[in-house]
C-alpha positions in Angstrom: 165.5 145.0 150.2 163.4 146.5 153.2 162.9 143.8 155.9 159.6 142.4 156.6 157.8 143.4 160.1 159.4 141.8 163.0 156.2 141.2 164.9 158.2 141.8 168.0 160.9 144.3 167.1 158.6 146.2 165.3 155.3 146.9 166.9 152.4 146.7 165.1 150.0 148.2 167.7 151.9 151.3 166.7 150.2 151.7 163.0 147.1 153.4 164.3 149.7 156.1 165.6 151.1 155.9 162.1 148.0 156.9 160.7 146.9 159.9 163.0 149.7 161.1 162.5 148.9 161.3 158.7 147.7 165.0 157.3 145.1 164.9 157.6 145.2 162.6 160.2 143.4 158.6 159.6 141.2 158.6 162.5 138.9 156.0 161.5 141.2 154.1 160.1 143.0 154.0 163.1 140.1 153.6 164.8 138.9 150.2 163.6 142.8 149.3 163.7 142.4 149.8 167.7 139.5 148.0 167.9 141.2 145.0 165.8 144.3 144.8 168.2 142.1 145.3 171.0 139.4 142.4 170.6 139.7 138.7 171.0 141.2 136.4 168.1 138.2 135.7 165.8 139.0 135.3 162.2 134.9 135.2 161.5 134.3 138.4 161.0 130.2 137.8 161.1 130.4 136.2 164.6 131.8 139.4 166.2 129.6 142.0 167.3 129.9 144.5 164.1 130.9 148.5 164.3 128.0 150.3 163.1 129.9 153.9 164.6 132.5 154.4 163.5 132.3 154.9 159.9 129.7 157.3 158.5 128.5 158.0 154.6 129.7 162.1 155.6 132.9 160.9 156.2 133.3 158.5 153.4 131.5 161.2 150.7 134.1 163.6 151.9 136.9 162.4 150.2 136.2 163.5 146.4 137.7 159.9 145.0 134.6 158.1 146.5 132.2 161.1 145.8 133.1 160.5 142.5 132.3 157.1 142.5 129.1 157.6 144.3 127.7 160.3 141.6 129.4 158.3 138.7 128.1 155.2 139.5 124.9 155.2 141.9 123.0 158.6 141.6 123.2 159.4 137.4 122.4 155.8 137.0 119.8 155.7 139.9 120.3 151.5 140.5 118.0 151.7 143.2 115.4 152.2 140.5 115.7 149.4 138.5 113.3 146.7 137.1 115.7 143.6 139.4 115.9 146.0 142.2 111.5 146.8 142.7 111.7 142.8 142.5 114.1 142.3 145.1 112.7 144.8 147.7 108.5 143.1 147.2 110.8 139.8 148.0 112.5 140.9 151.0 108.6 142.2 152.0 107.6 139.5 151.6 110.1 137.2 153.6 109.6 139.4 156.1 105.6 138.4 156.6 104.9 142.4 155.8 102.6 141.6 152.7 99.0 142.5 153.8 95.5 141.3 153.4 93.9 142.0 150.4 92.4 145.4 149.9 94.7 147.1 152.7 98.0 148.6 152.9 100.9 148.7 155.0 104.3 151.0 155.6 107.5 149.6 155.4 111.2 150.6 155.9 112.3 151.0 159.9 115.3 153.1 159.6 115.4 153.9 163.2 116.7 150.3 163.5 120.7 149.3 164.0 122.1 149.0 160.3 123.4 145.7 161.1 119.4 144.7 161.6 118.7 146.6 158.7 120.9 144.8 156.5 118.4 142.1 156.3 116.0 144.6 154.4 118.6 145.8 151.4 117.3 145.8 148.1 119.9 147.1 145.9 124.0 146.4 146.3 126.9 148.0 144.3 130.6 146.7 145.2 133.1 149.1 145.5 136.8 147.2 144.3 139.4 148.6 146.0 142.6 149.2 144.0 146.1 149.5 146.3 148.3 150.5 143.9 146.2 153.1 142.2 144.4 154.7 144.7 145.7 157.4 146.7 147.2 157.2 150.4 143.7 158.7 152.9 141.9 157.3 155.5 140.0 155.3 153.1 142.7 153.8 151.8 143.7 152.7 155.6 139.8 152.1 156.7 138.1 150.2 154.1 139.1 147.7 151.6 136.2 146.0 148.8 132.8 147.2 150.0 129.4 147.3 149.5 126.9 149.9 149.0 123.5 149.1 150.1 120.4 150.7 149.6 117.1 150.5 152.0 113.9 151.8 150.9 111.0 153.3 153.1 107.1 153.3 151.4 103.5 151.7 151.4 102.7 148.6 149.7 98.8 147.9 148.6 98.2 144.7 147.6 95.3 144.5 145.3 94.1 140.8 145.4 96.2 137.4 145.4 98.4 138.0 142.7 98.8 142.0 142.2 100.3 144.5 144.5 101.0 148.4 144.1 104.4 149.6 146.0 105.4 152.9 146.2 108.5 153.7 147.3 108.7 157.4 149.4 112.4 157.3 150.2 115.8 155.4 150.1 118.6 155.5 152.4 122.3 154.1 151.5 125.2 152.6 153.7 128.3 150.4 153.5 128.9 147.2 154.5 132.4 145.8 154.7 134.6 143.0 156.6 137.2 144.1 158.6 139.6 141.0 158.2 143.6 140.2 157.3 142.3 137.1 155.4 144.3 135.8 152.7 147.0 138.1 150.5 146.4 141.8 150.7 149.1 143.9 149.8 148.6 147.3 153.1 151.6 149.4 152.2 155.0 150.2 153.5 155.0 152.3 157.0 157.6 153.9 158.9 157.5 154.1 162.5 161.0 156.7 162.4 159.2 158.8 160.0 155.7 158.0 161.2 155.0 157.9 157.2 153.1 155.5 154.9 154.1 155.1 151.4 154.0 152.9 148.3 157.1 152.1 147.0 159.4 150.6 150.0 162.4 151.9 151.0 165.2 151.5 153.9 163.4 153.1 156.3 159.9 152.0 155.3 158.7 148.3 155.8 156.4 146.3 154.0 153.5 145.1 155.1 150.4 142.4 154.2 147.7 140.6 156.3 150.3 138.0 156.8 151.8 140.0 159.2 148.5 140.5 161.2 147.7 137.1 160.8 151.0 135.9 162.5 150.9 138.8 165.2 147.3 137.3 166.1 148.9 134.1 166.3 151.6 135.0 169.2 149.8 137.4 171.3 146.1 136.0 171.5 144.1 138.8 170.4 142.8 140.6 166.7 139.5 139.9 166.3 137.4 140.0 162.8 134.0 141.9 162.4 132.0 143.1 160.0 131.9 147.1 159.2 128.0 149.2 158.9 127.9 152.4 158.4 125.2 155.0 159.4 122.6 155.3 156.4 121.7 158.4 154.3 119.0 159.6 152.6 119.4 160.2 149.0 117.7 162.9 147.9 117.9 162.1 144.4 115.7 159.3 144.8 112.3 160.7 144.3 109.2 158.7 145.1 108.1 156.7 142.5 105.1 153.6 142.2 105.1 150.5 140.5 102.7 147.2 140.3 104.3 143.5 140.0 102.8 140.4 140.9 102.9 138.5 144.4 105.1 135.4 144.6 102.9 132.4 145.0 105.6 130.2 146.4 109.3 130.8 147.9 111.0 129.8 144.7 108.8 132.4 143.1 111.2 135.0 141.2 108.5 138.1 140.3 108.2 140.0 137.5 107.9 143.7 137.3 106.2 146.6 135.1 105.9 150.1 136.1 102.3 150.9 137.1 101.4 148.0 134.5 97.5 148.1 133.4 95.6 145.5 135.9 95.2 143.3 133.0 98.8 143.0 132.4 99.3 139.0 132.7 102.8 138.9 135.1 104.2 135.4 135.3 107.1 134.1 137.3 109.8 132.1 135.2 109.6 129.5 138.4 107.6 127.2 139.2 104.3 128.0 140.5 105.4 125.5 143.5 108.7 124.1 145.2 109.6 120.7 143.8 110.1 117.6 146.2 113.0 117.9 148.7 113.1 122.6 147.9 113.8 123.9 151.4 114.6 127.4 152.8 117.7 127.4 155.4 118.9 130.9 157.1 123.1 130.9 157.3 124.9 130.4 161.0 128.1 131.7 162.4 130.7 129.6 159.8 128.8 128.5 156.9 130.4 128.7 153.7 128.3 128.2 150.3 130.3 124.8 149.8 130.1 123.2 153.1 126.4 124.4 152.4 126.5 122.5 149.0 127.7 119.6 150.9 125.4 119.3 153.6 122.4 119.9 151.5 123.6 118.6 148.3 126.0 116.0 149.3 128.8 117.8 147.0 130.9 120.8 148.0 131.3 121.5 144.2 127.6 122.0 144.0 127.8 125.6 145.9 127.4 128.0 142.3 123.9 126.1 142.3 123.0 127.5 145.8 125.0 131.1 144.5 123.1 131.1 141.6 119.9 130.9 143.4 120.5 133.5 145.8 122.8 136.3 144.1 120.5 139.0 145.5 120.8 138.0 148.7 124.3 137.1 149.2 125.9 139.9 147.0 128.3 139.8 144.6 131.2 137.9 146.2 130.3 134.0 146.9 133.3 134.2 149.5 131.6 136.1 151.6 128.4 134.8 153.0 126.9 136.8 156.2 125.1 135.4 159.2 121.7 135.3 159.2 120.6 135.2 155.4 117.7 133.5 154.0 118.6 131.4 151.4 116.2 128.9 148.7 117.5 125.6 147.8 116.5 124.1 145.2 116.0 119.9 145.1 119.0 118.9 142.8 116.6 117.3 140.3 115.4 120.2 139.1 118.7 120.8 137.6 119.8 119.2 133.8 122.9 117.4 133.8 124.6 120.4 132.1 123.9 122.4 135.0 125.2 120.3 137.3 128.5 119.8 135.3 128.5 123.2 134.8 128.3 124.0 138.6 131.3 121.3 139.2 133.4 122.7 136.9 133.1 126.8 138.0 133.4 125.3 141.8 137.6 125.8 142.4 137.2 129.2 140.4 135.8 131.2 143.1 137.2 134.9 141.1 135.0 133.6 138.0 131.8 134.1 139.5 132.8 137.8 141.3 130.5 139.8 139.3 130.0 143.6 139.4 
């Protein structure tokens, strides 16, 4: 059996040379490897300052697994076009404070900004679920593990009187987001310093290796700091303008409901209440948070975090173990839940992989 990494024989600053020395050769991977070893021990990867540089949608489209993905699963379905999508990007607007008076119109979408600001502004997401033992050995593989594809959109909003608004959308950009972290089991693969060579299957001259071994190397020698991955954002030119109406949220639980360029007398009703009950608050994330030490600060119950998930999906994404700095997030008062709700919400609470959703 091969040995596991010696964190001291074997050096594990020497994997970025591994990987340039790949063909072709793993720069960003090794890259953001470098920048790992280099920084101080921080296993948060949102309280970092976050690479927004080094990994770019050219590069990333360039390798003809992902392309595929990307054409398979984003333009030939066009997501960010979607009835939930035109909902969540009039509710980000409007977060934001960027809904006008009635009668005039304003522009949205800065994309001169840094992505990591922008990421406040994403309307659409689409997870991308790495797979280590079927996809193929390339600087992805070594760069990236589960990420995100967001999508930001540039326009005009008009809104028509209290309740009615026109937004047309004139372009969309896309990035990733991703967390570059050694947290919890990850298989990495089995590397050779001798052969400088990475494979899959071990062998005596190839060592195994998993974020455990980061993890402990962190441990001795002070240093391997987390942070969170943007890339630079691309246009899509697939993503033709297009217009549609909705309705304007009366209230921050307000969820709205969309129709295409729906006749002015089309009645548009939110499936909230029309105001917060007793004790609803807003709260934006810090350095640390975690849905259940949210759940019980706010709800005096860790267990009740799917409640504050639930709530918030389009916002936080599609893994609740992840939860960024800096998010806006509703909460709900906890009697304006039935009791199957809140059994429900205790009994999903310890099965954090049954609430990963696509």
């Amino acid at each position: 059996m091969p040995q596991r990494f010696d964190v001291e024989m074997f050096r594990l600053t020497e994997i970025p040379e591994i990987m340039l020395a790949q063909n072709p050769p793993w720069t960003v991977a090794a890259a953001l490897q470098k920048r790992w070893f280099g920084g101080a021990p921080q296993i948060y990867p949102a309280v970092g300052e976050p690479d927004t540089t080094t990994v770019t949608m050219k590069w990333l489209l360039g390798h003809d697994r992902m392309k595929s993905f990307y054409d398979e699963n984003i333009i030939t379905p066009r997501i960010w076009q979607t009835p939930n999508s035109e909902a969540i990007l009039v509710k980000r607007l409007r977060d934001q404070g960027a809904i006008p008076a009635t009668g005039r119109t304003v522009t949205f979408g800065n994309i001169c900004a840094p992505t990591n600001i922008l990421e406040k502004s994403y309307f659409q997401s689409l997870a991308y679920k790495t797979n280590k033992l079927k996809d193929p050995l390339d600087d992805v593989f070594g760069a990236l593990g589960s990420f995100n594809f967001r999508f930001l959109a540039s326009g005009r909003l008009e809104k028509l009187n209290n309740t009615n608004c026109v937004v047309t959308v004139e372009s969309v950009r896309v990035y990733i987001q991703d967390k570059y972290d050694f947290d919890g089991f990850q298989w990495l693969g089995c590397w050779s310093k001798l052969l400088n060579s990475v494979q899959k299957l071990p062998s005596p001259l190839h060592t195994s290796l998993t974020n455990y071994d980061y993890a402990l190397w962190r441990k001795i020698h002070g240093k391997g700091g987390d942070f969170l991955v943007y890339s630079d954002t691309m246009l899509i030119p697939e993503a033709t303008p297009w217009s549609f109406r909705a309705n304007l949220p009366g209230s921050f639980l307000d969820t709205p409901i969309w129709s295409p360029l729906a006749p002015a007398s089309t009645p548009l009703q939110s499936p909230w209440m029309t105001t917060p009950p007793p004790g609803a608050r807003r709260i934006v994330t810090e350095p640390g948070d975690t849905l259940s030490g949210l759940a019980a600060t706010y709800y005096s119950d860790w267990r009740y975090w799917p409640l504050i998930w639930d709530q918030n999906r389009a916002v936080i994404g599609p893994l609740p173990s992840t939860l960024a700095t800096g998010l806006t997030l509703e909460l709900a008062s906890l009697h304006g839940f039935s009791e199957a709700v809140l059994d429900g919400a205790k009994r999903r609470a310890p099965k954090w992989k049954n609430n990963e959703i696509r």
